[in-house]
Structure formats: structure tokens, C-alpha cells
N, C-alpha and C positions, 0 to 999 in steps of 0.2 A: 592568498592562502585559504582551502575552504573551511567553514566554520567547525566542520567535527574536529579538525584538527586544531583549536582554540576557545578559548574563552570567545561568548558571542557580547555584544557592549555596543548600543547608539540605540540611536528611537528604536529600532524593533533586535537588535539583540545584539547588544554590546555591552562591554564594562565602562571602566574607566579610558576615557579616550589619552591617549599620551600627550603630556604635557608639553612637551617640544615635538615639531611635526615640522614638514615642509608645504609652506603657505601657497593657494592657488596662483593662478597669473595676476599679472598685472594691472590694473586698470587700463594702460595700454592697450594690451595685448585686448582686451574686450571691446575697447574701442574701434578696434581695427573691422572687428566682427559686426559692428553696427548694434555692439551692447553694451550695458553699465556692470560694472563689479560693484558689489556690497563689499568692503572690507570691511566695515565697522557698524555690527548692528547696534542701534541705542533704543533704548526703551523707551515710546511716546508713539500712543494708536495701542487699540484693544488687541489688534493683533500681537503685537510687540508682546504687549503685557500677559499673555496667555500663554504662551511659548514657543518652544523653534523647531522646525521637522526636520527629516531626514527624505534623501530620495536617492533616486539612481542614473547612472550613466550609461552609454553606449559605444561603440565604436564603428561602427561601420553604419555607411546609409543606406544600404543596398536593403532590399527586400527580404523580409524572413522569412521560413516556411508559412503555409497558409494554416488557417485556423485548424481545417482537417488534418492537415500532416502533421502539427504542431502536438492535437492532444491526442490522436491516432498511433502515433510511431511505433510506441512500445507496448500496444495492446491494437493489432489489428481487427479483434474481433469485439471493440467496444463499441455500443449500441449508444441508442439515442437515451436508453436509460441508465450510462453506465458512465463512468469517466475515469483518464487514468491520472497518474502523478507527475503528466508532461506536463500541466500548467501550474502557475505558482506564482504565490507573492509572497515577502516574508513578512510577517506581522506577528505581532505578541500581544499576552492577552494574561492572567491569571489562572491560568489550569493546567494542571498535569503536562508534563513535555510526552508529547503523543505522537508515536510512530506511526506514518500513514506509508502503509505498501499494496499496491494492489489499487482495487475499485471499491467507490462508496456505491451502493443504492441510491438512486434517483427518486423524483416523483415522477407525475406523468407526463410533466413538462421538461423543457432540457433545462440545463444545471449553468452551465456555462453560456454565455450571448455573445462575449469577445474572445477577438486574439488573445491567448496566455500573454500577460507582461514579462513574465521568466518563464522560458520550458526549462521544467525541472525532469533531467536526463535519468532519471530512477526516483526512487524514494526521498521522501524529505520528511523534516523533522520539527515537528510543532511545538518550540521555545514555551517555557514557563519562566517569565523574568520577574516576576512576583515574588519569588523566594530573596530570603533577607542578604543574600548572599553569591558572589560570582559562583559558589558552588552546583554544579549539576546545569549548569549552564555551557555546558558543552552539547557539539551536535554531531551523532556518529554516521552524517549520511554528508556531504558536501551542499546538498541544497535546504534551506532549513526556513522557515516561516517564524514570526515573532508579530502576536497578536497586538489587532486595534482594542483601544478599550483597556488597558492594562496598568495599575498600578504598579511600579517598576522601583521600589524604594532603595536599593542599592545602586542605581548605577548612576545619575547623572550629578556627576560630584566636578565639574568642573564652571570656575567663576560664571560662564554665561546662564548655569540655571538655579543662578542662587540661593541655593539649596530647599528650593522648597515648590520648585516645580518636577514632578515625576511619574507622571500619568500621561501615559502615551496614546496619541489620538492618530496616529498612521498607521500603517504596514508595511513590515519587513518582510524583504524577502532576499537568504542569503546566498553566495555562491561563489565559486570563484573568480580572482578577477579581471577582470576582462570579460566577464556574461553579459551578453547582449541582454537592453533591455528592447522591448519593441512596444511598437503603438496597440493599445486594445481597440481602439477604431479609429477612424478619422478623424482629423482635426488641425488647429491652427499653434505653430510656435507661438508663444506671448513673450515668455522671458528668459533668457540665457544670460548666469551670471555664478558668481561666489561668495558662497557666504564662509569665511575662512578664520573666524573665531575657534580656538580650541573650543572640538565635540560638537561642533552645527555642521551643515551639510558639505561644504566644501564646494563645489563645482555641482550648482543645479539648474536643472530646467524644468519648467511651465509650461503646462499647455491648454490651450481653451478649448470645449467640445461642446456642440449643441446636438443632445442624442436622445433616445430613450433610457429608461433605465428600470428594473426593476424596484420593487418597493422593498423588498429583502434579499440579501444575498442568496441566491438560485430561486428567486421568485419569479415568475413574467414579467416579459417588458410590460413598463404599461402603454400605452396609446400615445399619451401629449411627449412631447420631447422637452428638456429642458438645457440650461447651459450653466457649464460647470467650469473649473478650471481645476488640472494635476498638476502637484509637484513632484517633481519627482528627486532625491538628494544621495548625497555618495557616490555623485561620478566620476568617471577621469572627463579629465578635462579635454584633450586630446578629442574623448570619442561626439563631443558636442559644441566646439568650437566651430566649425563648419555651418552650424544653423544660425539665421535671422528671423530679425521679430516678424513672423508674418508668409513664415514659410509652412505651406502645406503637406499636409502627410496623409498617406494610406491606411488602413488596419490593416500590420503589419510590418509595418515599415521599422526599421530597425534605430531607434531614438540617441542609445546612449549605450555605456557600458559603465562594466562597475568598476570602480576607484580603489585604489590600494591606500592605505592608510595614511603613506606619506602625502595624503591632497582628499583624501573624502572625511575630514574630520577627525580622522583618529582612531575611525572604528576597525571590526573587523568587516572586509567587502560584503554587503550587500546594498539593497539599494531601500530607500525609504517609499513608499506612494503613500499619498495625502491630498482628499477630495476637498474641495472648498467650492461654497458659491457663492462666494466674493470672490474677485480679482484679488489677487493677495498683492501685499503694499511690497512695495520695492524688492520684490523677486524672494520674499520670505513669508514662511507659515510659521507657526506654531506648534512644535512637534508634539513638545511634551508640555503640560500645564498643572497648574496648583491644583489640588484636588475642589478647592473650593471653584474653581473655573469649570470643571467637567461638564457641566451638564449643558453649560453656555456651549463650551467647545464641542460634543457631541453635537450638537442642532447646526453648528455651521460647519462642522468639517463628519461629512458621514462615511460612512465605513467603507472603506474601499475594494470591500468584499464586491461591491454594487457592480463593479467593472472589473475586477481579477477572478469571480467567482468563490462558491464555498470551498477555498483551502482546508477550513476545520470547524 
């Protein structure tokens, strides 16, 4: 269901996740696929103790459109200094819920270096989950963004973020579900598993990249390349069952899709990204953390603007 049409609730724009849900696969069922399922995350390691992210799914493996067709579609006459509202992650942040339609201004370098993670099919809608309240938390476009960086003090009310973690260090990006999510570049599977605690990711995957990257979101690449690893959380399960540890991908290539509530945690669809450079411990990040952890979890988990682009 897309998110205008509801309250938006998880790392990057949800409420309260439902209390009773239906729980990922089986351990089984992951072993079959030559991976581990998390049912039971327990707290012990810095990661644990920081918090739990959110990420996204996919369903088909087949190839996405290309970088040009992706951010091209629906503005044929967008320039190297221009960009439209095909590319998207959702993420939440502390400011005003901001209608982006149309093209921002560029510098004189390009804005965007990867495949869009979500082509966002029109306009989308930039979440304020900072307000005390699910109120004005609705998004009246289907595709909607929910910033990194964001004290989020209403929403994560369920036993795993024991109340006192609420500052969300990912990006949301919302849509409906079944949105393919795709690769921003190249790169290697690491971890396909579930994290199936009410209100954590449900059905996520990991990936490892050794790339360039800017130093700000729409800044130049720099030169040295480094290596990183994506989570990505809130998938169907279905669209990422198919991948092994160690299977390679294209930019472009179509990862996962997004999960309906009854198996991505609780939320409503979209999908969480969250950059880390550490390998993250048994197929789990840190989505949202204590405010007193911020600053720690800002320096290891950076803005994933770096690789989706300036959404806002």
C-alpha cells in the first residue's frame, strides 16, 4: 500500500510497527539457500548496542533500466546539470515534509554517480518524523523519502528499541510493494537473512562494494576507492531468496523488492539503506540509536546519500 495512502512508521518513515505480524522463513528455508536466519537478535557487540536498521527488497533478478533511462524517463530534456525525481531513496531527517516535483539545480559537476536504488515514477515526498506525533506523517505522492540523521521520538515504541533508542542513522525510501530495489553499482552478496523481531528489518540483504565515492552527497568522486558494505531491510522474502553469499552483481541489476508488512517488520513498504564500514555482525546494523550514540554511529554508518544521491 503506498505510503500517501497511510501513516509512514520504521527507520525511515513508519509508526508504530504491529504488534502481531507474520514472522519470516524458517531457518530452514535459509539454509536451503546456503544462509543463516537471525531470529533472535540479543544485545552483546557495539553494534547490537547502538541499534537496528531497516532496508529493502526486490523481486526479480533480471536487469533494470540503465542509469540513463532510469533518471531520463520523465524528463527527456534533463541535462548534465539537471535531475529529475526518477531516482530515490527514502530517508528521514528533522525538517519540514518537503514536496520535491520537478528538477533541482545542479553545480558544475553531476549530482548523481549511481543507478537510482528506487526509480521514483513522479514526485516524492520528503518525511519529517521529528514531529512528537504520527500526525502530518502522511505522504500524498506513493514514493516518499525519510531522512538520515533524524531524531524520530514517536515512533520506535516496540520492546526491541527499548525505549530510548530513536535517532535514525539510514534512509528510507517508500513505495509500493513489490518496488524493485536495484544495485547502485557493482558489487558482491555478503548476507541474506532475517531479522524478524517485531519492528526490525524482516527479510534483509547485505552487500560489499569496493568503489569510489564522494565526499558529500552530490560531491565528486574522489580518486582512491574504498570498501564498504549496504544493508539493505524491509524486503519480501520471496524477491531475495534466490541470492548466495558471494554472488555477483551489475549496476543495475535488480536486488530485491519491498515487503508488505505482514514479513518486513511491521512497517509500512519501503525499504531501509544503511552504509557501514565494518562488515556488520551477523547480518544486522543499527538503524536507530540513543541519542547519546550519535555521533559514534554517524562516523561508522555515513549517509547514504553518498550512493543514492541528493534526494533533499
Amino acid at each position: 500500500m503506498p505510503l500517501m495512502d497511510q501513516s509512514v512508521r520504521c527507520d525511515v518513515g513508519e509508526q508504530q510497527p504491529r504488534s502481531h505480524q507474520q514472522r519470516g522463513p524458517d531457518i530452514e528455508k535459509n539454509e536451503r539457500t546456503g544462509q543463516s536466519v537471525q531470529q533472535k537478535q540479543t544485545e552483546g557487540g557495539r553494534q547490537q548496542d547502538l541499534a537496528k536498521p531497516v532496508a529493502a527488497s526486490i523481486q526479480h533478478r533480471a536487469e533494470g533500466p540503465t542509469r540513463e533511462d532510469a533518471r531520463g524517463q520523465h524528463d527527456h530534456g534533463a541535462t548534465e546539470h539537471e535531475w529529475t525525481t526518477s531516482e530515490a531513496c527514502f530517508d528521514d531527517s528533522p525538517k519540514p515534509q518537503v514536496e520535491t516535483n520537478g528538477r533541482r539545480a545542479m553545480t558544475s559537476t553531476p549530482t548523481f554517480h549511481y543507478h537510482p536504488t528506487v526509480v521514483f515514477d513522479g514526485p516524492y515526498w520528503v518525511h519529517d518524523f521529528s514531529k512528537p506525533s504520527p500526525e502530518g506523517w502522511l505522504a500524498p505522492y506513493p514514493y516518499s523519502v525519510g531522512r538520515y540523521d533524524e531524531h524520530r521520538p514517536a515512533m520506535y515504541t516496540t520492546e526491541l528499541f527499548g525505549g530510548v533508542r530513536d535517532h535514525h542513522v539510514g534512509l528510507d525510501l517508500g513505495g509500493p510493494v513489490n518496488t524493485p530495489i536495484y544495485a547502485f553499482g557493482p558489487g558482491v552478496i555478503d548476507t541474506i537473512t532475517v531479522n524478524d523481531e517485531d519492528g526490525s528489518y524482516g527479510p534483509t540483504l547485505i552487500t560489499k562494494h569496493t568503489l569510489a565515492l564522494p565526499k558529500h552527497a552530490g560531491g565528486p568522486l574522489e580518486e582512491e576507492v574504498r570498501t564498504f558494505w549496504v544493508l539493505y531491510g524491509h524486503l519480501s522474502w520471496d524477491s531475495i531468496a534466490h541470492w548466495k553469499k558471494g554472488d555477483v552483481f551489475a549496476e543495475g541489476a535488480v536486488l530485491a523488492a519491498m515487503g508488505d508488512e505482514s514479513e518486513n517488520g511491521g512497517w509500512p513498504p519501503h525499504v531501509h539503506v544503511q552504509m557501514a564500514w565494518e562488515v556488520p555482525v551477523d547480518g544486522d546494523l543499527p538503524g536507530v540509536v540513543r541519542q547519546e550514540d550519535r555521533d559514534d554511529a554517524l562516523q561508522r554508518y555515513p549517509d547514504p546519500r553518498l550512493i543514492c544521491g541528493p534526494l533533499y
